[in-house]
N, C-alpha and C positions, 0 to 999 in steps of 0.2 A: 603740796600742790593738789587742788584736785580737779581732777577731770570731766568738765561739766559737759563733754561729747562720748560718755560712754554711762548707762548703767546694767550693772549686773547682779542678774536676781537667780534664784531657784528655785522652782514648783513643787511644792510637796500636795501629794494627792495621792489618797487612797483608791486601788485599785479600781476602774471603771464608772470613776469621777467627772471623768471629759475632761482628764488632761492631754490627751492626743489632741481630740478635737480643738481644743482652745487651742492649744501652738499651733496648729493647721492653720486655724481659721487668721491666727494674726500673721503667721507668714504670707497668707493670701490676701490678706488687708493692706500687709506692706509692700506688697508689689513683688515678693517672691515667686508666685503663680503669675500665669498667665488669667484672666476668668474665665475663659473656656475650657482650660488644663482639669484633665480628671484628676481629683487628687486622691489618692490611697493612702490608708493609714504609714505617716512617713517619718516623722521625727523621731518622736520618746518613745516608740514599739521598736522594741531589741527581739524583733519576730527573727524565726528560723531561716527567712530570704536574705534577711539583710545580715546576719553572721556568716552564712555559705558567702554571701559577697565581699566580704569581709569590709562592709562599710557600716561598722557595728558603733562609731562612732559618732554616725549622726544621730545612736537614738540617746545617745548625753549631751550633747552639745547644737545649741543652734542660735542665729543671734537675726535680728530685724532691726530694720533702720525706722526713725519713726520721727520727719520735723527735721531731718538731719543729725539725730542720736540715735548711737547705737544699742540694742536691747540687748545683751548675751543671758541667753536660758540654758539653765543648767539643772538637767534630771537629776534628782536625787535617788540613790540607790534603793531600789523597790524592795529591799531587805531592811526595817529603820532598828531594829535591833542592834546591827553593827556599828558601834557609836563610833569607832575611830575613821570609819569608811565615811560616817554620815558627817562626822565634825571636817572632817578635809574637805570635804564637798563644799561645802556650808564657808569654810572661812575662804573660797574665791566670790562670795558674792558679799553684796551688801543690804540684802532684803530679799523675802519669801513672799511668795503667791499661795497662798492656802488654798486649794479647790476643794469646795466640798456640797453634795450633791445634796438639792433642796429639797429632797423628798427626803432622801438616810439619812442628812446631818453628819457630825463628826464620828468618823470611826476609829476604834483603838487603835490599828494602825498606822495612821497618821499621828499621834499624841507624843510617840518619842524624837520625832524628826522635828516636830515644832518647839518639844521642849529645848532643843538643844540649840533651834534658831533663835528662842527666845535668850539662851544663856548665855549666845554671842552677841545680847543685844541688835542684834538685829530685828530691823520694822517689820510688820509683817501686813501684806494686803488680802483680804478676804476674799476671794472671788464664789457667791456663790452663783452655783448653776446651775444648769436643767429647770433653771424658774419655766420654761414652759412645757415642762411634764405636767399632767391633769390633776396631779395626786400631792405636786409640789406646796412645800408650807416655809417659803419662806421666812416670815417672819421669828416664825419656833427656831428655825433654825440657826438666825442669826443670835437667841439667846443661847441656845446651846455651844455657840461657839464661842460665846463671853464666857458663860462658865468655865468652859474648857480654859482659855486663857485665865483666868482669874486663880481654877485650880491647878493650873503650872505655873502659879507665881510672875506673870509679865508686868511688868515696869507698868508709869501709867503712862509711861507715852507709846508703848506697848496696846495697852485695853484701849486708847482712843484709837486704833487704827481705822481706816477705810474699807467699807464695805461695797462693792461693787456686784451687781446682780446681774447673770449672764445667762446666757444661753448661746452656749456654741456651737452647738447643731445650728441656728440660728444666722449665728453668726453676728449676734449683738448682747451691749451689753448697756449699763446704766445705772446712776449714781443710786437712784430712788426708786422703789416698784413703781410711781405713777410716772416716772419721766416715759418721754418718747425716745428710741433711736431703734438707730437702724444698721447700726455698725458698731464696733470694738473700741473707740474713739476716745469712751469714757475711762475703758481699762491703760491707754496707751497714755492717756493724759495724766492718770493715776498714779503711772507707774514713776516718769516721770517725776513729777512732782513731790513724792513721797518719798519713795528709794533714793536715797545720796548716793552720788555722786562719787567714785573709786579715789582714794588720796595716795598719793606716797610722793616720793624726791626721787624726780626726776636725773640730779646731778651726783646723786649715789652711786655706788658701784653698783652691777646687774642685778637682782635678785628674784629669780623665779622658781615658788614651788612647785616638785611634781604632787598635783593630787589623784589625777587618775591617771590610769594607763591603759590604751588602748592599741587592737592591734589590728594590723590591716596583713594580707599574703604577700604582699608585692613591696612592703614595704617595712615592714615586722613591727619593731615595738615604736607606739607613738604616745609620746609623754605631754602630758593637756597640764597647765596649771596657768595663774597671773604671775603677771610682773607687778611683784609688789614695789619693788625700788628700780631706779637707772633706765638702761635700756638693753632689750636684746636684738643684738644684729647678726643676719647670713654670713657667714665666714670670720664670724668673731672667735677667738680662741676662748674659753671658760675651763673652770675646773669644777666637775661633779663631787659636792660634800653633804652630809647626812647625820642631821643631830645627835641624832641615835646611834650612830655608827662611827666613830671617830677615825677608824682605819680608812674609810673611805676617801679618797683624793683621786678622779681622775681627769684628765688632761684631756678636752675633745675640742674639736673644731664645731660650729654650728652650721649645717650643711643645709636644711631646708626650713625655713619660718611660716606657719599658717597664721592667720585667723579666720573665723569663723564667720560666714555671711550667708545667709537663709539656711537653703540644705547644704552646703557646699566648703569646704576650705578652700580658702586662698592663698595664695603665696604671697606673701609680704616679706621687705628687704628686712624690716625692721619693726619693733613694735616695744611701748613706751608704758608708765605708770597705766595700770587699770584693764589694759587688754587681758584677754582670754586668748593663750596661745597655744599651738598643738608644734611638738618641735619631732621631725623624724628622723633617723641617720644614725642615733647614737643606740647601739644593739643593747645596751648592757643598763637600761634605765628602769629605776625603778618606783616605787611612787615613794614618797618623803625624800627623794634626792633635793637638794636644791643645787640650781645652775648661778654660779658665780660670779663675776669676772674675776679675772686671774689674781691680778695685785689686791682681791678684798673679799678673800673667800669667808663669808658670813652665814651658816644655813641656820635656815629657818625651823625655830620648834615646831613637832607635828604629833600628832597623836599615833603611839606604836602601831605598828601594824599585829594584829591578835595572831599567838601559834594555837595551829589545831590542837584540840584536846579530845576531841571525839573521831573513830574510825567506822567506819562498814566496807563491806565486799559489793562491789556492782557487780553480776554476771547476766551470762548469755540468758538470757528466759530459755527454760527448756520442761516448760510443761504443757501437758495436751494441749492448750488453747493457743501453743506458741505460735506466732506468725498471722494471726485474725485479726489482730486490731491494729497494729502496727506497723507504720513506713520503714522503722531501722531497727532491726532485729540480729544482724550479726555482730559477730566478737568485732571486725573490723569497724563498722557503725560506731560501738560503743566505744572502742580505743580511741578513735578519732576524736570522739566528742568531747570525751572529758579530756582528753590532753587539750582540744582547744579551749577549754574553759580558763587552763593554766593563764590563758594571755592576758585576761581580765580580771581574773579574781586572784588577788595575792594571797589569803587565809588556806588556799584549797594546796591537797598535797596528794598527785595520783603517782602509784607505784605498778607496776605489771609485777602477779604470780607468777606462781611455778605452772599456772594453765593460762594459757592463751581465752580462755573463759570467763576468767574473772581478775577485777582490778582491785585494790584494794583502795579508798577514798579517804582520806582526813581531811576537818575541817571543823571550822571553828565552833562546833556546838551543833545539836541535833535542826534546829531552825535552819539554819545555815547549807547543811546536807539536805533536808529537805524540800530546801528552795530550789537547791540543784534538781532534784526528784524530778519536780513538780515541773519547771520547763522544760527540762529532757522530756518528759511524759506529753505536753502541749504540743513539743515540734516533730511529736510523733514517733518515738521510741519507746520500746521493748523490753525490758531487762528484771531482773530479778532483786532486790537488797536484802541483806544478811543484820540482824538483831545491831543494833549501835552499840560498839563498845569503846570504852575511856581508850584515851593511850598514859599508861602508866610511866613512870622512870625510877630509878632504882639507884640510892645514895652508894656512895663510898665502902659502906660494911653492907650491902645489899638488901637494904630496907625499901619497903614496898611503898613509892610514895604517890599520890594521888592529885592530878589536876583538881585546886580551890577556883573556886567563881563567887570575886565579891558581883552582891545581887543590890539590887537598888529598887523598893517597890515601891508607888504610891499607890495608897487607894483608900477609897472611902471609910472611917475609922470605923462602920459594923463589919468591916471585911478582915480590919485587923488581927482579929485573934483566928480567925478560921486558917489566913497564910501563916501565923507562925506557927500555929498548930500541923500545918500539913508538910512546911520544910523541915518542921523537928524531925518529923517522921522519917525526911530525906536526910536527916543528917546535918543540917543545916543548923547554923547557931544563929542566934539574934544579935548582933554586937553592935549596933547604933538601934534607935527608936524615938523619934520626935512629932507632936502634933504641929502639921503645919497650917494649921485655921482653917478654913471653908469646910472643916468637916471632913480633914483628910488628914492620913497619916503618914509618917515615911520611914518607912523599914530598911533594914542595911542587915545583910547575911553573908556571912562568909559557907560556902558548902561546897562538895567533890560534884565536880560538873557535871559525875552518873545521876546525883542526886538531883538534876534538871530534867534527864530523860522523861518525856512526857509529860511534863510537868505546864510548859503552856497553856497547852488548851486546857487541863483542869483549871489552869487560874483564871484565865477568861471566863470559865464557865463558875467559878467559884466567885467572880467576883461582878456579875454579870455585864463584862467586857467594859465594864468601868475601870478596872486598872492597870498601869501602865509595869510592866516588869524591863529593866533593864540590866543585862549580864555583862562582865568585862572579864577578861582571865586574869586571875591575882597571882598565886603562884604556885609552885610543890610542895605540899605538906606531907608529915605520914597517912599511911594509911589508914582513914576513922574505921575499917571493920564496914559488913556486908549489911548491905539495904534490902530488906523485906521488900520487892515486886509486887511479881504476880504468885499468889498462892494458887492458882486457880489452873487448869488443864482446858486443851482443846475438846468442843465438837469437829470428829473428823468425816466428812461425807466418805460412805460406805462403796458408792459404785459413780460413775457418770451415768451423766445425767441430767433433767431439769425438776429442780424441784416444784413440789405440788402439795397442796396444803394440809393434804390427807396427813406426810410423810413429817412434814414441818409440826404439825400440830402433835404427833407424839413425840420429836424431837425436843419441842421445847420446852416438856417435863426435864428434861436433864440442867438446861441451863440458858444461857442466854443466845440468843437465835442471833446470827449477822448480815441474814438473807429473808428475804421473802418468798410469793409463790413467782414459778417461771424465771428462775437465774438458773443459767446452765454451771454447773457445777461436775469435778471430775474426781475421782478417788483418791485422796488426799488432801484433799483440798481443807480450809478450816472454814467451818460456817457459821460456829458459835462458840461459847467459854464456856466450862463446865466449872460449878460453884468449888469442888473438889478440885485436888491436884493432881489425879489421874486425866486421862488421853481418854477419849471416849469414842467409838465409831460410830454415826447415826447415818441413816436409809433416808436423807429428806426427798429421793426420787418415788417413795414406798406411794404406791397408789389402794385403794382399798377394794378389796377383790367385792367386784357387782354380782351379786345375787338375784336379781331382778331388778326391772326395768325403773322400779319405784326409788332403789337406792344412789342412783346414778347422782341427782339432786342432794345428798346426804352430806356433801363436801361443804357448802354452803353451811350447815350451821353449827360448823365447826372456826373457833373462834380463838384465833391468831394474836398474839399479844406483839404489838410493830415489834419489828427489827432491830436491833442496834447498830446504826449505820455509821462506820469507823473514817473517821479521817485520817489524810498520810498521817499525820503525828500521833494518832491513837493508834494505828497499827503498827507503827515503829515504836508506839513502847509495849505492845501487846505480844509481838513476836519472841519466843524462847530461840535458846540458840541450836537447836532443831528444825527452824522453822525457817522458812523466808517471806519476803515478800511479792508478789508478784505485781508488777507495776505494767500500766499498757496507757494507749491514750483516751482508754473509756472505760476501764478497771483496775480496781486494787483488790487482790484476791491474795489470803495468808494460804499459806499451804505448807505442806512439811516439805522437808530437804527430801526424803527416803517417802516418795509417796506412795512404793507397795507396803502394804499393811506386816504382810510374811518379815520381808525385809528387814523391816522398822522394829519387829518384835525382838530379832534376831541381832540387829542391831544392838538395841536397850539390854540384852543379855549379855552379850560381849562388852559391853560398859559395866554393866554390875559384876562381870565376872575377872575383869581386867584390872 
């Protein structure tokens, strides 16, 4: 049967695309707003107001009525690297909205989340946007998104999709750049008409997967997925089973039924083939469960959930600058947060030390922890991290075995031999290699997941952001033997202080500078790499002593080679295990663990002499 009063899609959009804004604008169009109603950024922003509220769930879920059909929109996980997360998403809908901004075009981040809407053959509709920015080039755009598709293999009923031109600041959109309108009409008609229609059997037993898991205070864990088959009813008895898991059987009652309507769940008694449901009451639910009926327990296949392979220490920040830039600065701040991260993300694994100062984090791959980084850092936190290291496990006769990550690359075949030349170096073997036409290659590597450390952003930049890398955990091999890093040692700033060009411009005889003039910087701190593998301490506060009034001007033709300005992920593979990171919500500053120098010396002795 299929369902021709419901379709369900999901947005894939690279970040600050006008995916907000477009679900805004069409819950305003469909009558969800009032028109006077101020609206604030409200759906697909999982901002720091709406997790404190614990209504974290409408920035994944929201649906609009449109003609008397229901739309359900569903965020895809703003992380597209994690395929199992992304491919569960993805098989509750039956078609993607691609937003992509008419000035930037497709961005690598978006590339893996299409590839994989494309492998579930699912349609896909183009919305591009921002067509009334001044700078906007639509039409390049929409070739660059043929390519795209063409070079991720899409079907051809795929490449014919529907291109719809928007503008959601606006608040309209449009078949053709010469059409007229004045509202969303053309997008809602689009969707509609293109996106099919939700199928299943109705007269089956119940069948609905959990794909996400979401959680509220008041009411703990709330399990989101469709009904693929039957029906699910309020105070129906089911049994929870799990493909994966075969000891899984449990016996629940169904106690509260949502669906989804604008920003809001509703209680419904009951809900049939095709719906998007949020079910709450059963404590112990987790995503890949499938909910049954009793006499026809069938769970449904789902893509594993990934175990961590990669660890780091979160701690309290406790260096000079501690408490300036940031709203949540204590150990209690910190405990709170990442333990509520547990509710959301199944990959993540926090432990409390032997110090109330620091957590220890596992998770799925250095991306993964850094994504954590990065919005802990945005909602205005404090904290320090510690060098990423693997988690090992250790066979039967105590062999040292090491996390493998089969890799999956595409990219353009001049870029091919530069990636297997760079993962060899990680340890990485080449064990598939085929040309798949349009001038692109597809690489397949099995390598120990330390051997990924940092490793992204070189390949964006190795391949320039034309290729797509996707990782999956494979399994425990032995150990292949130690990766050549960093040979290289810190610049360590000598005193606090701000630096001045005078102090920087002989600093950066030694080596590569990571600061400019006027960054306040304090003793310890790291402010550039020295070529050697020694520690090096430099004075970049050193002013040059005036002699007369003539010299004061002498600073000026003194001549600075820029800075090397470090991203989370370069300074997470830059940090030795000496070192930390210091993370705030307006800096990233390395700095050593022991930042008196005395100390540090004294330290380094007691190592070589231990």
């Amino acid at each position: 049967m299929k369902r021709e009063d419901v379709r369900n899609i999901a947005i894939i959009a690279h970040v600050d695309h006008g995916k907000t804004t477009l679900v805004d604008e069409l819950l305003k169009q469909s009558g969800v707003f009032r028109s006077n109603q101020k609206i604030v950024e409200r759906v697909m922003d999982s901002n720091a107001l709406e997790r404190e509220r614990g209504i974290t769930i409408l920035s994944k879920n929201t649906a609009v009525s449109y003609n008397g059909i229901k739309i359900n929109i569903i965020d895809t996980p703003g992380h597209a690297d994690f395929g199992g997360e992304v491919e569960r998403v993805l098989k509750m809908v039956d078609g993607v909205i691609l937003v992509v901004d008419a000035f930037e075009g497709p961005m690598p981040q978006t590339k893996f989340v299409l590839k994989k809407a494309l492998e579930l053959s699912h349609p896909v509709i183009v919305c591009i946007n921002k067509i009334d920015r001044p700078e906007a080039r639509p039409a390049q755009v929409v070739d660059e998104v043929l390519e795209l598709l063409l070079e991720l293999d899409a079907s051809d009923e795929q490449l014919d999709c529907p291109f719809v031109f928007a503008s959601a600041k606006g608040g309209y959109a449009k078949l053709s750049l010469e059409d007229d309108s004045s509202d969303m009409t053309p997008l809602f008609d689009t969707i509609i008409n293109y996106i099919p229609a939700p199928e299943g059997d109705p007269d089956r037993g119940t069948q609905v997967l959990i794909s996400t898991i979401d959680y509220n205070e008041y009411v703990g864990r709330i399990g989101i997925g469709k009904v693929d088959n039957g029906t699910i009813r309020v105070n129906q008895d089911v049994v929870i089973v799990n493909a994966h898991n075969p000891d899984t059987f449990d016996r629940v009652k169904i106690s509260k039924l949502y669906e989804f309507d604008g920003l809001k769940k509703v209680e419904v008694d009951q809900a049939t083939v095709g719906s998007i449901v949020a079910i709450s009451g059963i404590p112990d639910i987790h995503i890949g469960d499938t909910i049954c009926s009793v006499d026809a327990p069938s769970p449904i296949p789902f893509q594993k959930i990934s175990e961590p392979t990669i660890a780091m220490y979160f701690n309290v920040n406790d260096s000079p600058f501690a408490g300036t830039e940031g709203k949540y600065v204590t150990s209690r701040h910190l405990r709170e947060r990442l333990y509520r991260e547990l509710y959301t993300d199944v990959s993540l694994r926090v432990e409390d030390t032997d110090t109330t100062e620091s957590f220890k984090v596992s998770g799925r791959g250095e991306l993964h922890l850094s994504i954590l980084i990065e919005t802990m850092r945005r909602e205005g936190y404090e904290f320090s991290v510690s060098k990423p290291e693997v988690i090992y496990k250790y066979d039967e006769n105590g062999r040292k075995l090491e996390p493998m990550e089969h890799v999956i690359i595409d990219v353009p075949d001049e870029y091919a031999g530069m990636v297997i030349e760079k993962l060899g170096q990680r340890k990485g073997e080449l064990i598939n290699m085929h040309n798949g036409g349009n001038g692109h290659t597809r690489l397949e590597f099995s390598i120990p997941s330390r051997g990924l450390i940092g490793y992204r952003s070189e390949f964006m930049t190795d391949t320039k952001g034309t290729g797509i890398i996707n990782t999956i955990f494979d399994k425990y091999s032995p150990y292949k033997g130690d990766i050549q890093y960093r040979r290289s040692g810190s610049l360590i700033a000598y005193e606090t202080g701000e630096s001045v060009t005078y102090g920087l411009y002989n600093a950066q005889e030694r080596g590569t500078l990571f600061i400019g003039p006027g960054v306040k910087v304090y003793a310890g701190m790291v402010v550039g790499q020295n070529p050697k593998a020694d520690d090096i301490e430099v004075n970049v506060c050193k002013r040059k002593q005036l002699t007369n009034t003539r010299a004061a001007g002498a600073d000026d033709a003194l001549k600075l080679i820029p800075p090397k300005i470090l991203s989370l992920e370069q300074a997470l593979e830059f940090i030795e295990t000496d070192e930390l990171l210091e993370v705030t919500p307006k800096s990233l500053r390395i700095r050593k663990k022991i930042l008196d120098s005395t100390l540090r010396m004294r330290e380094r002795r007691n190592r070589q002499n231990g």
